[in-house]
N, C-alpha and C positions, 0 to 999 in steps of 0.2 A: 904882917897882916895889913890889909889895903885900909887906908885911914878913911874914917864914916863920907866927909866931902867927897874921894876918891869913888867908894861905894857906887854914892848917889849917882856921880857921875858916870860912872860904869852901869849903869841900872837903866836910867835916862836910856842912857845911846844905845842898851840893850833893847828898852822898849821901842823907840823910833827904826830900832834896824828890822824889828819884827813887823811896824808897820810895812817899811818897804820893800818886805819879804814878802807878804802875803797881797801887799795892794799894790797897785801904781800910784798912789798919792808918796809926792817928793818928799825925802825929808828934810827939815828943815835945820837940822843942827848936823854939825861934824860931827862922823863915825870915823874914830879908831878901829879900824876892823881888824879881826880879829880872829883866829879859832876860835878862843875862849869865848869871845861877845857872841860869837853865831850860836856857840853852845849857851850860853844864858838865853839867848832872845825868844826862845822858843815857851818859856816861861809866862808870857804876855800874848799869846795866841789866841785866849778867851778874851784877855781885855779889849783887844786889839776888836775880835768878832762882837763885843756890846758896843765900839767905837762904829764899827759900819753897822752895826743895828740900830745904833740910833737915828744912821745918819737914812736909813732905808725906813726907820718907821716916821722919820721927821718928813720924810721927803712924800711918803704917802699919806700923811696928816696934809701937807698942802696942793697934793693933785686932786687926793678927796673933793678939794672945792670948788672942780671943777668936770670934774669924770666920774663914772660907776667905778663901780669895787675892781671890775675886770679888767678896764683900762688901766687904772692907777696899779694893782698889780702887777700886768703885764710889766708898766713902764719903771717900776720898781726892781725888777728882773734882768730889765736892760742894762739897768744903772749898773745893779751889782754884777753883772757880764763884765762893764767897761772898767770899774775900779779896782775889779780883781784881776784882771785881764782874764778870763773865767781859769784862773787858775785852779781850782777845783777840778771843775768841770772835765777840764783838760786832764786830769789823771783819771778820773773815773772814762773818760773816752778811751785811753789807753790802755788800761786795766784789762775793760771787758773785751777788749781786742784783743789783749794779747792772751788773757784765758780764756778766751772764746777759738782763737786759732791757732795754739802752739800747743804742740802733744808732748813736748821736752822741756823744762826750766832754760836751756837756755834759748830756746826757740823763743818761749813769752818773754824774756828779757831781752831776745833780739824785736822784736813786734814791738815791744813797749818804749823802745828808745827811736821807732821808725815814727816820723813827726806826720807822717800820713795818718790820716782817720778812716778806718776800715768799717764793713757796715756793722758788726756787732757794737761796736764805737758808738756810729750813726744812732742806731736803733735807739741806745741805752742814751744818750745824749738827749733825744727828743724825749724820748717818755719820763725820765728824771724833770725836766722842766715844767712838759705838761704836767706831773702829776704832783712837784713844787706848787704850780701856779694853780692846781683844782685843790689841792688841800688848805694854801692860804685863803681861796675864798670860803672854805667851808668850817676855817676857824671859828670860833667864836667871839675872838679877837683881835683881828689882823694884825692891829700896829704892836698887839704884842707880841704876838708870833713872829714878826719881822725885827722885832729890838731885842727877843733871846734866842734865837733861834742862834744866830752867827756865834753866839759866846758859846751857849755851850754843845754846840757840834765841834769845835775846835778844842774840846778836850781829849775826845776817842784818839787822834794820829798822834796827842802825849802819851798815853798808854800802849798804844803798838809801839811808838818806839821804845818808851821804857822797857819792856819786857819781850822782844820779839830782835831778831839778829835783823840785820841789815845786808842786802842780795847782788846789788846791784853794783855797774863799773865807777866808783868814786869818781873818777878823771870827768866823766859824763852826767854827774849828777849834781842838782841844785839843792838838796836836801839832805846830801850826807853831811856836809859841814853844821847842821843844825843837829842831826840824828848822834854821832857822834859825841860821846861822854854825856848823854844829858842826864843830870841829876835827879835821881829819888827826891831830894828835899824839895826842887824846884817842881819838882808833879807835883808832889803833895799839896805846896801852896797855889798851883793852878786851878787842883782839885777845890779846893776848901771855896777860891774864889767863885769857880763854878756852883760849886753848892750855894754860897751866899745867894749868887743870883738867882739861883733857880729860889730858894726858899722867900725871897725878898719877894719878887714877881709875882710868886703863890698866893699873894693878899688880893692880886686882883683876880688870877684865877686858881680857885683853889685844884689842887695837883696834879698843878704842872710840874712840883718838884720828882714827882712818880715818874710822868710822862717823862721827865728829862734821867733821870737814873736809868728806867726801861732803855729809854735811846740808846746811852753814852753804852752801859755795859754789855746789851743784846748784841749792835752792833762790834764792840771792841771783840769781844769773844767769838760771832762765829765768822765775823769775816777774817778776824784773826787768825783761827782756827783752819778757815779756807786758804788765807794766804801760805799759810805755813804746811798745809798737803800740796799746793801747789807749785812754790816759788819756796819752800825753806826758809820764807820769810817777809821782810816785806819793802817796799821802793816806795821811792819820790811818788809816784805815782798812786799806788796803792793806799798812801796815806790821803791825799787830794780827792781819792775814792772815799775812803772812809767819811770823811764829812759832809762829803754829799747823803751815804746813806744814813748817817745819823739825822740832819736835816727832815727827811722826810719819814723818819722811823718818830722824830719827836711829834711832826707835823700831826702825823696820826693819831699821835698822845691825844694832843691837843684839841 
């Protein structure tokens, strides 16, 4: 058994390799990389999403004091484009392209790995943002919505993978070394994290713990459900989907 120092340090490099999994912010410690470590780091997916929610609702606390609500959220949209390299975004464009255009499973897996953006892509691309950026103004509380929003949408692509096969060509994918082995214990304590936050947050608006349970499990089940009449299962992509519709399923909550 790995001795507690070891742990820690396996833990650490797990969390920083999920930062620079998910964002372009560098990291700043050595990774042992790893099978194993790719399979841990997926663990730290929420924490990682209250690390850019903070940094999105800190950053529209200080444009606030200078621009209307619509500015500063636009310019808060931009951000998170540039820090996640819109990694999301980019699988929910692929997604609805490739089950928008392919009559065969492997048609959509040939579409979905083709780095072109087709217009169902297009379409869903635009109106996912526009309708990001009309629901955060119609919050009740933006900078809240902006600092839980990223944690807990990033718990629904733990749950398709835990429980849903994996479809796609490995050699080609950036997310099966993460999908691969990931631990029930480790959901669970993502889970529990996500709850924390949602129930913490709930003092300032009372439930939003609702709003966030409605999100994570509406979305995990029926696009799960879709992915898996579809595609037998679910991709890199279709995960990067997933958080995008949770995002704006919670939005609604809220």
């Amino acid at each position: 058994m790995p001795t507690e120092p070891r742990l820690m340090t396996n833990e650490w490099q797990a969390f920083w390799l999920a930062v620079g999994f998910l964002t372009r912010i560098p990291m700043p410690v050595h990774i042992n990389y790893s099978q194993k470590l790719m399979n841990q780091c997926s663990l730290y997916f929420p924490l990682v999403g209250l690390f850019l929610g903070t940094l999105y609702a800190g950053l529209f606390a200080l444009l606030s004091l200078a621009w209307s609500p619509l500015v500063c959220v636009l310019l808060v949209l931009c951000f998170h484009l540039f820090i996640t390299g819109a990694f999301h975004e980019d699988g929910l464009a692929d997604s609805v392209d490739a089950l928008g255009g392919g009559y065969t499973v492997e048609k959509r897996l040939e579409i979905m790995k083709d780095s072109r953006i087709g217009t169902y892509g297009t379409v869903a691309l635009v109106m996912a943002l526009g309708l990001k950026a009309a629901l955060l103004l119609d919050a009740k509380s933006i900078w809240l919505a902006l600092l839980v929003m990223p944690a807990i949408s990033r718990i629904t692509p733990l749950l398709l993978m835990s429980f849903m096969p994996y479809v796609t060509d490995p050699d080609k994918s950036k997310s099966k070394p993460v999908a691969e082995g990931f631990s029930r214990k480790r959901l669970l304590a993502s889970c529990v994290f996500t709850v924390l936050v949602a129930a913490i947050f709930s003092l300032w608006l009372p439930g939003l713990w609702l709003a966030a349970l409605t999100a994570v499990v509406s979305v995990a089940l029926l696009w799960g459900w879709y992915l898996q009449r579809q595609l037998g299962g679910y991709t890199g992509d279709a995960l990067g989907a997933s958080v995008v519709f949770c995002e704006l399923v919670l939005l609604m909550g809220m």
